[in-house]
C-alpha positions in Angstrom: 6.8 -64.1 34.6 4.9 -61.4 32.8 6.3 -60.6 29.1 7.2 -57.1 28.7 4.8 -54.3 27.7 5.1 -53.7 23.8 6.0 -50.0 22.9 3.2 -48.5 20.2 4.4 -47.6 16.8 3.1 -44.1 17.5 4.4 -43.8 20.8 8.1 -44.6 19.6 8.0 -41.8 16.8 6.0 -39.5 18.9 9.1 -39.8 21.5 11.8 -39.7 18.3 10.4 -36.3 17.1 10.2 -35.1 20.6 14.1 -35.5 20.9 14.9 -34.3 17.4 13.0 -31.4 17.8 14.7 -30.6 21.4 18.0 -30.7 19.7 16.7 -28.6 16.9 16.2 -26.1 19.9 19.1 -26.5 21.7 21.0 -25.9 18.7 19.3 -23.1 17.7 19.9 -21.5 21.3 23.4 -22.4 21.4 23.4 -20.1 17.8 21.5 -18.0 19.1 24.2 -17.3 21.9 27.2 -17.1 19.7 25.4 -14.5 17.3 25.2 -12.8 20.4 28.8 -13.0 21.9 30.0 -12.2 18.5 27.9 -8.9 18.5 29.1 -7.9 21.7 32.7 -8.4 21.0 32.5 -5.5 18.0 30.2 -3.4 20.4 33.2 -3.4 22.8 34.4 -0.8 20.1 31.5 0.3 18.2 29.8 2.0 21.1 32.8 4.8 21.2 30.0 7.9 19.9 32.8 9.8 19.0 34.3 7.2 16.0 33.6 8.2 12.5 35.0 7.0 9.1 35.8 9.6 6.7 35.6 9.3 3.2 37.7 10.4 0.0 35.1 13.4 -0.8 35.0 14.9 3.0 31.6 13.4 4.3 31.7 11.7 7.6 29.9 8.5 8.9 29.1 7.1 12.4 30.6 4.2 13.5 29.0 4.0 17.1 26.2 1.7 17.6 24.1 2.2 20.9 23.7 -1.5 22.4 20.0 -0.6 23.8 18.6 0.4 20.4 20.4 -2.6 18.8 18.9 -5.1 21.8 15.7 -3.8 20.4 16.3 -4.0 16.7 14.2 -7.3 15.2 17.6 -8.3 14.2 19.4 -8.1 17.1 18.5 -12.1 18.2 18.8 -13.5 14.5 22.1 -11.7 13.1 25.1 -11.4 14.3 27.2 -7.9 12.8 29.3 -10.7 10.5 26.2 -11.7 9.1 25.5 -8.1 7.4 29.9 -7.5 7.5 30.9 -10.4 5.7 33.7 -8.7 4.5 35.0 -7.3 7.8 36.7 -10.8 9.7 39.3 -9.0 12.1 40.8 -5.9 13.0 42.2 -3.5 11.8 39.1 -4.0 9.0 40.1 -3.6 5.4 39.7 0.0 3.6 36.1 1.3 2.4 36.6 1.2 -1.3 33.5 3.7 -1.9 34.8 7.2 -1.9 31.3 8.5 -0.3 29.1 8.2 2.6 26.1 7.6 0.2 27.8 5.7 -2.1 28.6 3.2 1.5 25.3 3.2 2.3 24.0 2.4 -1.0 26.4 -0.4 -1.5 25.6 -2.0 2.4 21.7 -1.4 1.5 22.6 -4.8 -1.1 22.9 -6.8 2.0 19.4 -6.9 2.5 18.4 -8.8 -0.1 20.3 -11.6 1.0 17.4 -12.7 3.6 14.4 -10.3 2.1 14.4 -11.1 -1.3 11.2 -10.9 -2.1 10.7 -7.3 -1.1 14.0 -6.7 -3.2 12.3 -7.9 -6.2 9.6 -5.8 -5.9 11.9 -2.6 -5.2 12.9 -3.2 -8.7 10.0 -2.2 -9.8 9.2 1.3 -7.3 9.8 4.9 -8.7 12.8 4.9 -6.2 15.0 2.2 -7.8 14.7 3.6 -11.2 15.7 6.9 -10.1 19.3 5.0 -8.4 19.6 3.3 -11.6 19.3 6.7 -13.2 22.2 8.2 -10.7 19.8 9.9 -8.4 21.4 8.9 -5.6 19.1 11.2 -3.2 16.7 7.9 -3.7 15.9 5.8 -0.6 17.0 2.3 0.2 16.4 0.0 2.4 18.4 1.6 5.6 17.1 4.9 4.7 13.5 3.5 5.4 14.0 0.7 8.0 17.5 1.9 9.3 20.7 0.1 9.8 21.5 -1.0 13.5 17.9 0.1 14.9 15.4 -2.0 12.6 12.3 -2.3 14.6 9.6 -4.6 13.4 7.8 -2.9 10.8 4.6 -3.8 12.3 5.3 -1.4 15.0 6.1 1.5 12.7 2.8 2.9 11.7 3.5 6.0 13.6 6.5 6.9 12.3 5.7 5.7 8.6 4.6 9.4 7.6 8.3 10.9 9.2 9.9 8.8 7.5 8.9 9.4 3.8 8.6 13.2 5.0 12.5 13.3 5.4 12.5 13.5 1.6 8.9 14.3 0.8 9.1 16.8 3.8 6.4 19.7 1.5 3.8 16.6 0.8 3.6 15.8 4.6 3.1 19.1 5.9 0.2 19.4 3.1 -1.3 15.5 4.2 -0.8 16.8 8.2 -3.3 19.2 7.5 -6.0 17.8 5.5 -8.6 15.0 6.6 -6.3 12.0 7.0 -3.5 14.0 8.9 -5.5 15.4 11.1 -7.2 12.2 12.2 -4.2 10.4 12.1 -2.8 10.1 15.5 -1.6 8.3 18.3 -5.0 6.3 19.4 -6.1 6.4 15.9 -4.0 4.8 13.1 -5.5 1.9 12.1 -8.5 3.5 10.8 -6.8 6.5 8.6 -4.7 6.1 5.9 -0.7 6.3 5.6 1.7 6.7 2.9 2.2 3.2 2.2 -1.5 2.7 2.2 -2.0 4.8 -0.7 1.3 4.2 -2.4 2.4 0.8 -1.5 5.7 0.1 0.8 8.2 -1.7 -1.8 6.5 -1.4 -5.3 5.9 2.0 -5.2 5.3 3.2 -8.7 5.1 6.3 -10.4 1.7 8.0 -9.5 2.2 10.4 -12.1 1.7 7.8 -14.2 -1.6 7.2 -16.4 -2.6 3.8 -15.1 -1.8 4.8 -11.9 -4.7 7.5 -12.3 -6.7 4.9 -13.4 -6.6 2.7 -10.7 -6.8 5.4 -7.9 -10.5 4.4 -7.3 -9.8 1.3 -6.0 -7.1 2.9 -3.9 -9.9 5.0 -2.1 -12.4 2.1 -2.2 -10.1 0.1 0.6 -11.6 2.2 3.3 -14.9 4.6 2.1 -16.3 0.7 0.7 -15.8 -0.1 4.6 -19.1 0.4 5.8 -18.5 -0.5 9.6 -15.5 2.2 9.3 -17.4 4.9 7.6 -20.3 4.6 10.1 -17.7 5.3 12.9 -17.0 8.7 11.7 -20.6 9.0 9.5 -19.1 9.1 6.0 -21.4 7.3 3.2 -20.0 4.3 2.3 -21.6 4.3 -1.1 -18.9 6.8 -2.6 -17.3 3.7 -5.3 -20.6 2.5 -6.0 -22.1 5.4 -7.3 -18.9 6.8 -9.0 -18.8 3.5 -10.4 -22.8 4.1 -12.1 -21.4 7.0 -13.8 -19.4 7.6 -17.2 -16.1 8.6 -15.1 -16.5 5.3 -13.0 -17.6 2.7 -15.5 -14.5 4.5 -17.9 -12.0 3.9 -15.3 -12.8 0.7 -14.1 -12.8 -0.9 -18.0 -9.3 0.2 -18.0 -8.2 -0.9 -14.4 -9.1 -4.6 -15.7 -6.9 -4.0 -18.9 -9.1 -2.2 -22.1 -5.9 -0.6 -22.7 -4.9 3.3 -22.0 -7.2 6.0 -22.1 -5.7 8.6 -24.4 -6.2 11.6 -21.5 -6.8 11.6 -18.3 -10.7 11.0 -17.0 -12.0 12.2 -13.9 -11.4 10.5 -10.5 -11.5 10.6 -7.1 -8.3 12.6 -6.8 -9.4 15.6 -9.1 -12.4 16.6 -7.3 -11.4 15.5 -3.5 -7.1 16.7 -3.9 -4.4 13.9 -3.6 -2.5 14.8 0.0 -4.7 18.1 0.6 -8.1 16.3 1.1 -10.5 18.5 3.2 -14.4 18.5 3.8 -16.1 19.4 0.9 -19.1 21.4 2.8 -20.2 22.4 6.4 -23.9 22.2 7.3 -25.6 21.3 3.4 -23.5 24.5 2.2 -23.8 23.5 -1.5 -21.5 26.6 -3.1 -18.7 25.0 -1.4 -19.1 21.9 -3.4 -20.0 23.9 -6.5 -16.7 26.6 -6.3 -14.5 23.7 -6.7 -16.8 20.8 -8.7 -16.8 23.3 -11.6 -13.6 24.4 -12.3 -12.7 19.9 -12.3 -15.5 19.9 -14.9 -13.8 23.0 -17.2 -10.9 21.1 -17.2 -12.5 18.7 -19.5 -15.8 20.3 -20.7 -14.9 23.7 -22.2 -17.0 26.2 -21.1 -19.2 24.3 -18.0 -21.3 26.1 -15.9 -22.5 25.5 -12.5 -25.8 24.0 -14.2 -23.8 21.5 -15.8 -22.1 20.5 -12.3 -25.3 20.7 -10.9 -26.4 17.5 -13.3 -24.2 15.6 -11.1 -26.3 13.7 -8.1 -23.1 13.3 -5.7 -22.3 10.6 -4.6 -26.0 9.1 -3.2 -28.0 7.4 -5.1 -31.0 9.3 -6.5 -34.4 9.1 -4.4 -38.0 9.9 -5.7 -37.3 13.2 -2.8 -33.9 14.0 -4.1 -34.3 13.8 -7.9 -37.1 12.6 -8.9 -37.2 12.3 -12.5 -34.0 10.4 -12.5 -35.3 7.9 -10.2 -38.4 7.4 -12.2 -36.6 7.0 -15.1 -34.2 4.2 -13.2 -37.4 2.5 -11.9 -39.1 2.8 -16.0 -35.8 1.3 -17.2 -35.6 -1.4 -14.3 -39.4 -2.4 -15.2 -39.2 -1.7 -18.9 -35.6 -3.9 -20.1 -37.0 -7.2 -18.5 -40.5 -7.1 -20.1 -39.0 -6.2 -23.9 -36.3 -9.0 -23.2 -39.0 -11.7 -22.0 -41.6 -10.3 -24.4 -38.9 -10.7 -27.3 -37.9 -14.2 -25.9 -41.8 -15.0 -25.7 -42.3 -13.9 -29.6 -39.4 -16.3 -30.9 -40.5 -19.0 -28.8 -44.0 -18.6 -30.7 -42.4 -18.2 -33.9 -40.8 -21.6 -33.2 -43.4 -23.1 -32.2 -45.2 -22.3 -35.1 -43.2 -23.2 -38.0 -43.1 -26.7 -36.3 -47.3 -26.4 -36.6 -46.9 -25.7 -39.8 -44.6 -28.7 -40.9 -46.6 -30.7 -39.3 -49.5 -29.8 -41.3 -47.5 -30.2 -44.7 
């Protein structure tokens, strides 16, 4: 008789995890199912469009949920309603204790941080938490941004990212719509032109009014225009950070973006001269008084008294060629040739002053 095959180590455990993680599923599905049932049972009334709660001061909230949009909601296969409405059980449900429609939504806005953490910390930080701390309770939360019942992924949102900070910054977006961005932002084209949250960050979003926020808005703008495969697609010079970076302004701001402290006023970056949300062409077809009607008055603001010479002092943002401005480049090329030789010539001269003191010891 033939002794029995031996079973590998490998193949045993191999066949173990296998099984585990097949349960693992099945449980998961099984879960996934209930969630399901239990979110159908409170549809059975939560679909009624005509329910509403009304609270202590008058304003009226929605109670109707439409099953589609909630099908589609990234939610709708992970949570069940109990999940978010741990304190409603049965029915009839026990009695709203806020006496406001914003005050409810505020308060069911905590239940996000119950999975999302992480972005909750960092909400703590934003211009729009301090102003709820403060009592402004105009502030969004997280409903007002992602919704309640009708959360879709957020990587699907990019389209409707502007709407929904225009809902309270409805003057800003009408100003971005028309400028550069907004009007090549659209449906084919999103990836390429900035958003809201590009500029000002989704969660975090601090106060841009702020000084170091001025500070760092350079490296806001040097995400795309330091793109050079994006700027050739729609011929902008992808140089703009280096060279503002060669220049007082630049060199200033980026000291202080890596922590030298706070400048005590405000020096000149990409926002003063281009706009914030109203950024438009500066000139059509080399017309150079376009550029010079608004570079001067951003110079005045600072320099007291500037004239369009002094603005004309400023090489744009390309770097200067012998055909351009030639006695700047010659004097970059004299300074490129003339700091190495005084540095090895000075290096050479204490290496033969070294060299001959030792002679002279020698001698002695």
């Amino acid at each position: 008789m033939r002794a029995p095959k031996q079973v590998s180590p490998t193949l045993l455990v191999c066949l173990v995890i296998g099984l585990l993680l097949s349960a693992a599923s099945e449980v998961e599905a099984a879960k996934s199912e209930t969630k399901k049932e239990k979110s159908e049972a409170c549809l059975e009334c939560h679909e009624e469009a005509d329910d509403v709660v009304t609270f202590a001061d008058g304003s009226k909230l929605k109670t109707a949920v439409d099953p589609k949009k909630w099908s589609k909601s990234v939610h709708a296969k992970k949570l069940s309603c109990n999940d978010c409405h741990r304190d409603i059980t049965d029915h009839p449900h026990p009695k709203i204790r806020e006496r406001t429609k914003r005050g409810y939504q505020l308060q069911r806005a905590k239940t996000c941080r119950r999975c999302h953490y992480a972005y909750y910390t960092r909400v703590l930080d934003s211009i729009h938490y301090k102003r709820l701390k403060a009592g402004k309770t105009d502030a969004p939360s997280c409903v007002d941004c992602h919704g309640a019942h009708e959360t879709p992924t957020p990587k699907a949102r990019r389209l409707t990212i502007n709407r929904r900070c225009g809902n309270c910054h409805g003057k800003i977006l009408k100003t971005y719509a028309k400028s550069v961005h907004g009007v090549a932002f659209t449906g084919k084209n999103t990836r390429d032109v900035p958003v809201c949250t590009d500029c000002h960050g989704a969660h975090a979003i601090r106060d841009p009014r702020r000084t170091q926020a001025r500070v760092n808005v350079h490296l806001v703008c040097a995400r795309c225009h330091s793109d050079a495969a994006r700027m050739k697609k729609y011929d902008l010079n992808p140089n703009v950070t280096a060279t503002y970076l060669d220049d007082f302004h630049g060199k200033s701001n980026s000291l202080y973006a890596k922590g030298a402290g706070t400048p005590k006023r405000a020096i000149a970056s990409c926002v003063d001269c281009h706009g914030i949300h109203d950024i438009k062409r500066f000139s059509h077809a080399g017309d150079k008084e376009a550029v010079r009607r608004r570079i001067v008055p951003m110079c005045q603001r600072c320099h007291k008294g500037a004239t369009p010479a002094f603005a004309d002092t400023w090489l744009s943002h390309y770097q200067p060629t012998l055909a351009s401005a030639p006695l700047v480049w010659l004097v970059k090329q004299t300074y490129r040739v003339l700091i190495p030789t005084i540095i090895v010539a000075l290096i050479l001269h204490i290496l033969l002053h070294l060299w001959r003191i030792r002679i002279h010891r020698n001698k002695e």
